[in-house]
N, C-alpha and C positions, 0 to 999 in steps of 0.2 A: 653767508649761508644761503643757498635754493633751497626752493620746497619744487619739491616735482608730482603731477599724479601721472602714472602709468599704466594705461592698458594693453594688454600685449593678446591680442584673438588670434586662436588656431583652430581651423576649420576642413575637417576630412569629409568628402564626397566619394560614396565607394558603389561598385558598380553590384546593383541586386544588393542582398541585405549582407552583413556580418556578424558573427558574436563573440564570444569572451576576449575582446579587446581589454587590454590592460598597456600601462607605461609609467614613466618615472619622471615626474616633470622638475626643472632644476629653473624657476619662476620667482625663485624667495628672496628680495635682494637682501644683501650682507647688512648686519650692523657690528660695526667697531667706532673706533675712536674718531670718524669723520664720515662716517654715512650711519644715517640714522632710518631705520624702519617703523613708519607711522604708524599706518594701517595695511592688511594684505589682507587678499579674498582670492578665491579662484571659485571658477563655477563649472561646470560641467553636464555638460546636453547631453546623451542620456543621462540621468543621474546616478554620479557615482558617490561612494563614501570616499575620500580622501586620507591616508594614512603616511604623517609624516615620521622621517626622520633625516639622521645627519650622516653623509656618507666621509669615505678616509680622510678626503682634504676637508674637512669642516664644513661643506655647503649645506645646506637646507634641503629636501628633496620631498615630493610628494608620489609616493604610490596608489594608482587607480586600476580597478576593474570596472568593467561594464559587461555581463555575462552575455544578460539580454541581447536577440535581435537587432539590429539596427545598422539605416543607412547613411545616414552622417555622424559627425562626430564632432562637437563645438567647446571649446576650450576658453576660458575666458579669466585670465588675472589680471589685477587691480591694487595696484599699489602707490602709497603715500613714503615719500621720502625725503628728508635733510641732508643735504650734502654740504660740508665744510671742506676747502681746499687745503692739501695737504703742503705743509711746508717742510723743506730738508734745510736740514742747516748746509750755509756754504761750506763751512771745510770738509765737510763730506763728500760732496763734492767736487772738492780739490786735490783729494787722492787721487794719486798715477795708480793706473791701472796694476802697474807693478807690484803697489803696497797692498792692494785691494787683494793680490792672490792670493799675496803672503796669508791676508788676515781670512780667507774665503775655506785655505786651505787648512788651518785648525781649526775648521769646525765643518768641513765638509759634509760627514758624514748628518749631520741634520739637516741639509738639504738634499742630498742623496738625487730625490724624485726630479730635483729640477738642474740635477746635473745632465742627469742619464737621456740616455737617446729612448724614442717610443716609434713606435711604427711611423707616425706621424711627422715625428722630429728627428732622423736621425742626425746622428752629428761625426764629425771627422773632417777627411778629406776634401770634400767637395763645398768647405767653407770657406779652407785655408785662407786661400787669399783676401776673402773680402775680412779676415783677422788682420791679416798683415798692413793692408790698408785702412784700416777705420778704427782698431782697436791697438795701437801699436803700445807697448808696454809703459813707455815714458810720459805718454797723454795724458790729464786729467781725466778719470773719470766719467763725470757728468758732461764734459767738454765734448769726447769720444763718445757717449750714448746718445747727446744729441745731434751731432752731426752724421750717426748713420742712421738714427729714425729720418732725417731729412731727405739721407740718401734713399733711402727705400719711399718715400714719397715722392719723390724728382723722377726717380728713375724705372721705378715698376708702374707699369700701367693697370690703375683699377676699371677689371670688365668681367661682368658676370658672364657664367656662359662656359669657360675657356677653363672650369674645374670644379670640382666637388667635392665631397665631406672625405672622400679619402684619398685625395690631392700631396703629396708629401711636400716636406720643406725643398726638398733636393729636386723638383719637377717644377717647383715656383721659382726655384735659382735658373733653371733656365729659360723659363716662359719669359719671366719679369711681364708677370699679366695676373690676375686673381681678383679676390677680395679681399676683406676685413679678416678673414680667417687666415688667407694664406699669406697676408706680409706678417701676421704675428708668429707663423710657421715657421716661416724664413727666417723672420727677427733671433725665436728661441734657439735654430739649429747654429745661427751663429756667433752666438754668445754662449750654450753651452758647448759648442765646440771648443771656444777659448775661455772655458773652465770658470763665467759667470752665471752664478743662479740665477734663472726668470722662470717665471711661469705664466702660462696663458689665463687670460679672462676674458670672461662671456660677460654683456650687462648691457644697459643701455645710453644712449648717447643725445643732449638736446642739439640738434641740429641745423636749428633757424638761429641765423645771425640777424641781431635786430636792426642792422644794415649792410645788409648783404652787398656786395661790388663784384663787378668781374676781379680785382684783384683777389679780393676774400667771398669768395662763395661761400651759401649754406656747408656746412658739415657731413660728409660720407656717412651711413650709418642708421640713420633711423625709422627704414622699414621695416627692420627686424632686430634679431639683436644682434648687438656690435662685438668685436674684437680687440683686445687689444694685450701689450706686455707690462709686466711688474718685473723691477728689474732689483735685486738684493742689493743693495749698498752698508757699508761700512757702519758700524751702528745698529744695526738689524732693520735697516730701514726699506721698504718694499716701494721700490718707487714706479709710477704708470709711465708710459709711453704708448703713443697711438701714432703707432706711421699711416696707415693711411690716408691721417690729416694733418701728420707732422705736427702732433701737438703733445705738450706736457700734460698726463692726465690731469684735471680740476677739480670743481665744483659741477662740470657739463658731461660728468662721464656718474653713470650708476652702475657700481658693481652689482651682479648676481651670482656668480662662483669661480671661481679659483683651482685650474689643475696643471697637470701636464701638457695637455694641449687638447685640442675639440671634442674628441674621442670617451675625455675624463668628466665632460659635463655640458653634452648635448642640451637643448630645451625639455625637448620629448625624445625620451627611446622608450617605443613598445612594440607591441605587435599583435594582430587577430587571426581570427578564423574567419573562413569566406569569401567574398567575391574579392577583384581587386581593386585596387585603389585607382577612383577617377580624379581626383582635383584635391589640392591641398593650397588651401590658402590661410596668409601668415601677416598678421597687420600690428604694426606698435606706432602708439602714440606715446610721446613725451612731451607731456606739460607742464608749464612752469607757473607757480602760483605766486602771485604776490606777494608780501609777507602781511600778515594780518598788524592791525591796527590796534594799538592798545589805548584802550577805552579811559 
């Protein structure tokens, strides 16, 4: 088990003043059966009231206004957390992909949301092949999901810059360039193309290795928040994947919500009145705390 503390600061600089800025912040991280939430705060410069609730996929969400005036805008949560690694049993992972449909396909209709294509993620045609090759029917499984999280880390190049929040999966298929958002883009268009549940998460990631190598570098991910896929397995089991680092989700990964893809659970979506917006700056720390000492 980690304990992690997390601050995640959002800072808007807007040109002349603004007012009735309001938005939806998705800051809360998850607790279930392996991540545990300590403590959470958020703070907010001007001072706003906070009004939570739980949107369709189950995340946490907080709505804000700030009527008032105003030319910045400082954003600041703070979170304590448990994370235990999740384990799958192996024969679950030792299903062919072939039995997995069989069993995927009588109960479809309860994942529905993470079969279907979204603006984001469409699915079809323009995945075909990399099904035929990475997901061939006769594979295992977990054998086939990790060997194309790996291909999508080998072979796309991470570079900011070269896309943005409304980047599609099928424009990442052909850059092979992005980020954290858009290999998990990629990842979902093609695995629901070939009729496997995933869905996208947002959440954070500790990214110092406590001895880093040129073969093993620090970890992609933690200036902001990270990306990655949960993949449905046999069992009802939600398993993570993170191409970008080519890793099995862990104990080094914090959920914060769970959708269809970016679009289902932004940080912040809001919006004001007034000037425009001159600078927006966005910083996360992930820290890892000792485990306390029993007395």
């Amino acid at each position: 088990m980690k304990h992690y503390r997390i601050e995640h600061q959002t800072s808007y600089q807007y040109q002349g003043s603004v007012f009735d800025s309001f938005g939806h912040l998705r800051l809360y991280p998850r607790t279930d059966s392996f991540q545990k939430l300590l403590s959470h705060s958020i703070d907010i410069q001007p001072a706003a009231d906070l009004h939570p609730y739980t949107d369709y996929f189950g995340n946490q969400v907080h709505f804000f206004s700030v009527p008032n005036r105003h030319s910045t805008l400082k954003i600041v949560a703070t979170s304590e957390v448990c994370v235990t690694p999740l384990t799958i049993p192996p024969a679950v992972l030792e299903v062919s992909i072939a039995e997995a449909l069989q069993l995927y396909q009588s109960r479809q209709y309860e994942y529905y949301d993470y079969l279907s294509p979204t603006s984001l993620v469409p699915i079809g045609n323009p995945f075909q092949n990399y099904i035929k090759k990475h997901l061939p029917h006769k594979a295992p499984l977990g054998e086939a999901l990790l060997q194309f999280n790996q291909f999508i880390h080998t072979q796309f190049q991470y570079q900011s810059g070269k896309t943005d929040i409304s980047t599609t999966a099928t424009k990442v298929a052909r850059l092979k360039k992005g980020v954290c958002q858009d290999f998990s883009h990629f990842m979902l268009g093609v695995l629901r193309s070939a009729r496997i549940p995933a869905r996208y998460v947002s959440g954070y990631i500790e990214s110092t290795r406590i001895n880093s190598t040129p073969d093993q570098p620090n970890l992609i991910g933690a200036e902001a928040t990270h990306a990655w896929v949960e993949v449905l397995l046999p069992g009802q089991h939600w398993w993570g994947l993170d191409p970008t680092n080519n890793l099995i989700v862990s104990d080094r990964h914090v959920v914060i919500a769970t959708g269809r893809d970016y679009n289902d659970l932004p940080p912040l979506r809001g919006t004001y009145r007034g000037g425009k917006l001159e600078t927006l700056d966005v910083s996360v720390q992930v820290q890892r705390h000792p485990p306390k000492e029993s007395s």
